[in-house]
N, C-alpha and C positions, 0 to 999 in steps of 0.2 A: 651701449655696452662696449669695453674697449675689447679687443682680438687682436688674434696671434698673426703678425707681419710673417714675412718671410723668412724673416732671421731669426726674431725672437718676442717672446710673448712682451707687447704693448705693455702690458701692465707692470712688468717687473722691469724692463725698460729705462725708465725715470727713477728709478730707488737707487741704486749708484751714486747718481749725485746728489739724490735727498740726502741719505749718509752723511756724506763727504759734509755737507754745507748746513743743512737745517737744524742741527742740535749740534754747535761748534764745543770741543770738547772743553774749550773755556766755559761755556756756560756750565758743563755737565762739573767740571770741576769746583767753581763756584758754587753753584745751586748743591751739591753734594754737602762742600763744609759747613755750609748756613744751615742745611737739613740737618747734618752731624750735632752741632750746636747745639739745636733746639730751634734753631729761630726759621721758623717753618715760612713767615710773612718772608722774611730776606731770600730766602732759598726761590720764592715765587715770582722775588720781584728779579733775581738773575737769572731766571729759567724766561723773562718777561709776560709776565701774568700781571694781569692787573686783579688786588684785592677787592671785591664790592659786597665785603662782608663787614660786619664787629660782633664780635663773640658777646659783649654784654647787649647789645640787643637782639640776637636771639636769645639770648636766656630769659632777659625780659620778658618775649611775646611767645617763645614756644617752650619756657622750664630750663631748669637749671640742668635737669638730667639730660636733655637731648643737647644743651650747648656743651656738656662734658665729654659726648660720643662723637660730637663733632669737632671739638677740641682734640680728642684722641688720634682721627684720620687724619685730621689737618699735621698734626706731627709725623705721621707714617708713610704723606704725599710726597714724592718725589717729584716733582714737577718737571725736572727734565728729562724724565724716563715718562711723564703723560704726555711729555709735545712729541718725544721720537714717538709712543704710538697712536697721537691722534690723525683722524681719516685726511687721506691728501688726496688731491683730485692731477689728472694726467690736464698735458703734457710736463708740469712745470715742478710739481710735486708741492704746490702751494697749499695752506689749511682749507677743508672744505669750508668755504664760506656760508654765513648763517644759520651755524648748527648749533645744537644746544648738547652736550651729553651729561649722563645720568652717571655720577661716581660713586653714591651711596644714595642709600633712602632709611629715614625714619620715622618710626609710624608713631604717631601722637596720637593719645586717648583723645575721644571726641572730635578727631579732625577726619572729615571723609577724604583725603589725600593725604601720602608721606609726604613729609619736608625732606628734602632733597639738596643733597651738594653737587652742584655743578658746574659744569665749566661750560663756556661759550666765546664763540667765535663772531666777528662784526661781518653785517652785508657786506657782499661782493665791493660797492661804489666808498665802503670806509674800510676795509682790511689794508690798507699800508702799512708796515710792522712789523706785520703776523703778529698782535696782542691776544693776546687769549686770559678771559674774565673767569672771575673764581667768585662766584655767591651760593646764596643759599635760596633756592624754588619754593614754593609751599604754595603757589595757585590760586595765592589771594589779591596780590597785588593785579592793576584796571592790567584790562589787555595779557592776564595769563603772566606778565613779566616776575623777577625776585626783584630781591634786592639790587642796588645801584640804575644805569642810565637805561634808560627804554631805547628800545629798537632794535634790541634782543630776541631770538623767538622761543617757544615753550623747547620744553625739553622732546628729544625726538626719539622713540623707540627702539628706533633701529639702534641706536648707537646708544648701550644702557653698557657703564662699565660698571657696575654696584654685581653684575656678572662674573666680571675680568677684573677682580680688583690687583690680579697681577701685573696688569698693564699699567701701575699707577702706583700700588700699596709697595716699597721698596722693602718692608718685612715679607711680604709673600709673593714677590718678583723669583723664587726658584722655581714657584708653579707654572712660570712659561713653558719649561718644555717638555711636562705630561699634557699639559693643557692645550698643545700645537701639533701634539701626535710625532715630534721629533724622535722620538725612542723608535717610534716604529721605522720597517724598511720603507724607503724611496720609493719603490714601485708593490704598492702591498694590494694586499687583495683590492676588487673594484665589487660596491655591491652591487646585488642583480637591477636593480631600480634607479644606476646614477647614468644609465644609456641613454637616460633621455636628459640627463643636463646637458649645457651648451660649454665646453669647453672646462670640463670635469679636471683637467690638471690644476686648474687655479681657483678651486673649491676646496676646502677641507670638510670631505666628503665624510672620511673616516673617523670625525667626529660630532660628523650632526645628529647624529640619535641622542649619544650622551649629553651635548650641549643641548638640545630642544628638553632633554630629561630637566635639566638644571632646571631652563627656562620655567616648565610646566611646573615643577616643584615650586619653584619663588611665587607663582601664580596661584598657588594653594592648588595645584593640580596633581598629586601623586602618584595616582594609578596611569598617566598617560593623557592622551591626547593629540589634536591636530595642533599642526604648528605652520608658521606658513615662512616662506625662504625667498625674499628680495633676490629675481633673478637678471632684473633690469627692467627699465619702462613701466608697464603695464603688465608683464609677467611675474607669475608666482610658481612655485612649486612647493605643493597643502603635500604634506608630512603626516603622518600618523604615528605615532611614538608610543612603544609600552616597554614597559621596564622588563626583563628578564628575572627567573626565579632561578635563584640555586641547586642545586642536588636535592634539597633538604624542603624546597619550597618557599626559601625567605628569597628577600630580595638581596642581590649581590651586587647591586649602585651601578647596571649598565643596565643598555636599555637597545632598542631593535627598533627601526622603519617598518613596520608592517606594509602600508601601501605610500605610494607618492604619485600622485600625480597633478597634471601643469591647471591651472585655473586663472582667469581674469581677476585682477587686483583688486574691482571690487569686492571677490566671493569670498574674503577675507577678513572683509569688514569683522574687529570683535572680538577677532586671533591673537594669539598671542603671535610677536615677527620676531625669528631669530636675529640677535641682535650679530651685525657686520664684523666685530669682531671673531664671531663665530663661523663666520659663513666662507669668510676667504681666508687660504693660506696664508700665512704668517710672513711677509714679506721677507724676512730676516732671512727664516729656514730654506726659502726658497733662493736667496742669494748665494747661502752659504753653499746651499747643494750644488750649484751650479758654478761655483768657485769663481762668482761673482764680486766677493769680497770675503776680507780676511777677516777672523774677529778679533782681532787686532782693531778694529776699523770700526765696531760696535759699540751701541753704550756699555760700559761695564757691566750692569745689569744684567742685561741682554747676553752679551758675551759669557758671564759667570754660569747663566744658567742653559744656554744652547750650548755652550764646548766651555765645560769646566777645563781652567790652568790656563787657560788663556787673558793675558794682560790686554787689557786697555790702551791704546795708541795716547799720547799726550799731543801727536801732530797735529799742527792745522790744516795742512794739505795744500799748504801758500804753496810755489819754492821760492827758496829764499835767493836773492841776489847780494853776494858777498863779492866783493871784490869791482875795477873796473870792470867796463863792456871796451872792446873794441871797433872803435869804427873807420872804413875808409874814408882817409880826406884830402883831396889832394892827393892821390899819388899816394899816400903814405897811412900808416897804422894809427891812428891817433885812439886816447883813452877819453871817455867820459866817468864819473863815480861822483860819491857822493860827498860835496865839504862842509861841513859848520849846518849840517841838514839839509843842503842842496844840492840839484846836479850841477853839473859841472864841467867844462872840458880839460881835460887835464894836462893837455899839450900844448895850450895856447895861451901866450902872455895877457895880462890885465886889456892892456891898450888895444891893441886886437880884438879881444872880445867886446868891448865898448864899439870900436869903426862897426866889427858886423855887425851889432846889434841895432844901431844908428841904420846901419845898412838895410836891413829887416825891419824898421820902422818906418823905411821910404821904400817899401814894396821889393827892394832890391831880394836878392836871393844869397843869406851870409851863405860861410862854410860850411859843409858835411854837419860835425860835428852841435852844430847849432841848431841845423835842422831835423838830426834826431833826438835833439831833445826838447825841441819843440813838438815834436811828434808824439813823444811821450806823455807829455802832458795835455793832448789833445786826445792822443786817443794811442793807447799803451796797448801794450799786447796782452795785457792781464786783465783787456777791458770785458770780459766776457766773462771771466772769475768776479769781478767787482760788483757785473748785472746780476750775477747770479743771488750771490751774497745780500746784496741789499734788496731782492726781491724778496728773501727770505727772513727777514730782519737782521741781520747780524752786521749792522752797521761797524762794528767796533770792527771785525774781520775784514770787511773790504777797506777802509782806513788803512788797518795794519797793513791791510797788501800795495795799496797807493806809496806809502811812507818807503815801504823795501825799496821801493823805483823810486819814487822821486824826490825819497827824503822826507822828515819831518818840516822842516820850514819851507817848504813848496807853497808855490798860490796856485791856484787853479787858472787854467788858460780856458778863453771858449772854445768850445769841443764838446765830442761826445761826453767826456768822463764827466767835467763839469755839468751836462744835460745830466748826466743821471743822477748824482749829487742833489743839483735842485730837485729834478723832479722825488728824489725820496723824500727830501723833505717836505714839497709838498704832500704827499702823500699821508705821512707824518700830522700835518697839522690839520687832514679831513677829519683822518682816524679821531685827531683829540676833539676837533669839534661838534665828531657824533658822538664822542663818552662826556661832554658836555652840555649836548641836547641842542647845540644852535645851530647845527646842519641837518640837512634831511635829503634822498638822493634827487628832490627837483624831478621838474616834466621830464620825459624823453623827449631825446634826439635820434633822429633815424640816421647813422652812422655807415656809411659801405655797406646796405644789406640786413643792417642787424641796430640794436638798440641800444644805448649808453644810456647812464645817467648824466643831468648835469646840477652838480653839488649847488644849493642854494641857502640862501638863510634860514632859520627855520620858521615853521607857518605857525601860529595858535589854533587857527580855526584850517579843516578842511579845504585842499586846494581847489577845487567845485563848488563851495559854498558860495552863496552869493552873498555880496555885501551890503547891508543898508545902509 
């Protein structure tokens, strides 16, 4: 369970630069107009989702009615307002690897489980990207998988947005901020029963009855019930939920914790689990209150519905390098910038630059000026914005920020920057060769302490099986 350092809570921590980098407003721009369109496939594939759907074959295998309901979402998805809120794990603010969530559910006559649209996330040993897969669940295909490549896992409870279709539906994305308790004050009442959570500020405490209500309703439970609350580990906290009655006697759509208290994760077993979206405060809300970011700095979405009138940023958050640098060289001020898409020194004739470079090719040590651009190119002072960026997919951002410095017609020098270069693209080409089944993550390796995968070909038969 992550906790509150001395400065500031761990958990909110990392969302700062999730913000800034993980949903680049290019994509949110692109995936917007393709949504606007119509063309809900294009909007997916620039928000990067891979499709592992085809609308005529579910209508084929589960009716033409249910591919129509799923045709309808699939136009109302907003795919770069589902990756700003799908679940990220600390230090890095990376997607939770190997999750499956729930965006909608349809319940088909004679089928004992709804068919389900979901999204999923590749094991830890293939998530290079951050790809996130868009099919359709129905619990029939071997090993629980849907449609497209196996090595997928089932859909996971805790994280059901067919809940929160605000987190996703851009028609009822205004439902963010009744549904995050933002209307209410900062510091609002504490009920008598949240004494025994563990670090109660970074719970939305004050809306766990009505959300467990929801829950219990979707479950065919409407009179109430237990619910159980993901507190970390092995720990729960069992809920008791009933609705409250009006002046009049009817129901008035809230609802009251009657008891709470903590139990082993077994005793659970059968419950319905408040699904995570419900159970922690709202990242955003928590940023904003804290004047941790502007909502300038939000997705529109998000922005339009936490602090109406507030415009959307179009920044990337680069900065940009216009004009020379100056460096000392020799005694003296000399320019470097950028010519015909290269650096450059801009105080130093042709011939010159040629001897030091000749110079630099026999170990010797050129001028200043050669050496901070060779610098640059090995390892730049933007190299830490680059790692970040490409940890997070947005390869086209870190590029655009290489190019500000070194120009479009740059090569790469060996160095860090080129290390990281290759190493995304391998990364790149595990991720493709688990969405085309011919990797698998291999035996382990005992690494410093702890476990690795090491990527291999893939197996037909069981790695244990014996051969005859």
């Amino acid at each position: 369970m992550l906790t509150t350092t001395a400065f500031q809570d761990s958990r909110i921590s990392f969302w700062p630069r999730v913000r800034e980098i993980a949903v680049p407003p290019s994509m949110i721009g692109t995936a917007t107009a393709r949504r606007r369109a119509g063309d809900w496939a294009g909007a997916c594939a620039a928000a990067g989702f891979d499709v592992d759907l085809d609308l005529r074959t579910v209508a084929r295998v589960h009716g033409s009615d249910l591919a129509a309901r799923l045709r309808a979402d699939l136009r109302r998805l907003a795919p770069d307002l589902l990756r700003w809120h799908m679940p990220r794990t600390a230090p890095d603010g990376l997607l939770r690897t190997g999750t499956t969530l729930t965006l909608a559910r349809y319940d088909e006559p004679g089928h004992p489980r709804p068919v389900r649209l979901v999204v999923r996330t590749a094991p830890a040993w293939a998530e290079g990207g951050q790809r996130i897969s868009l099919t359709v669940w129905d619990g029939l295909a071997p090993h629980g998988h849907g449609y497209g490549p196996s090595g997928y896992r089932p859909p996971d409870r805790r994280f059901r947005l067919d809940l929160h279709r605000h987190l996703w539906d851009a028609d009822r994305s205004h439902e963010l901020r009744p549904r995050t308790g933002a209307d209410g004050p900062l510091d609002g009442p504490v009920p008598p029963w949240a004494s025994s959570v563990p670090g109660p500020q970074r719970f939305a405490l004050g809306r766990w009855a009505d959300e467990a209500a929801l829950l219990l309703a979707a479950e065919g439970r409407t009179g109430g019930g237990e619910v159980a609350v993901r507190l970390g580990g092995r720990h729960r906290l069992l809920l008791e939920v009933r609705p409250l009655p009006g002046p009049s006697g009817e129901d008035v759509g809230t609802s009251e914790v009657r008891t709470a208290r903590h139990v082993k994760a077994g005793a659970c077993a059968g419950l319905p689990v408040l699904p995570d979206a419900a159970t922690w405060a709202l990242p955003d809300l928590e940023l904003l209150r804290c004047g941790l970011v502007t909502p300038e700095r939000l997705h529109p979405l998000v922005a339009a519905a936490l602090a109406p009138g507030a415009e959307a940023s179009g920044s990337s958050g680069v900065d940009d390098h216009d004009g020379p640098r100056e460096v000392d060289c020799r005694g003296a001020r000399h320019r470097i910038g950028l010519v015909d898409g290269v650096l450059v020194p801009l105080d130093h004739d042709p011939a010159e630059i040629r001897r030091e470079e000749l110079l630099a090719a026999l170990t010797g040590a050129p001028f200043p000026c050669l050496q901070v651009i060779d610098a640059a190119h090995r390892r730049p002072d933007c190299l830490a914005d680059v790692r970040d960026r490409l940890a997070h997919g947005d390869s086209a951002g870190a590029l655009a920020g290489i190019e500000r410095v070194l120009g479009t017609e740059a090569r790469l020098r060996d160095g860090d920057l080129r290390d990281l270069f290759t190493d995304a693209a391998r990364q790149r080409v595990r991720h493709g060769l688990f969405r085309a089944g011919l990797a698998d993550p291999g035996p382990r390796e005992p690494v410093a302490g702890r476990e690795r995968y090491r990527v291999g070909v893939h197996r037909s038969r069981p790695r244990n099986a014996a051969y005859r």
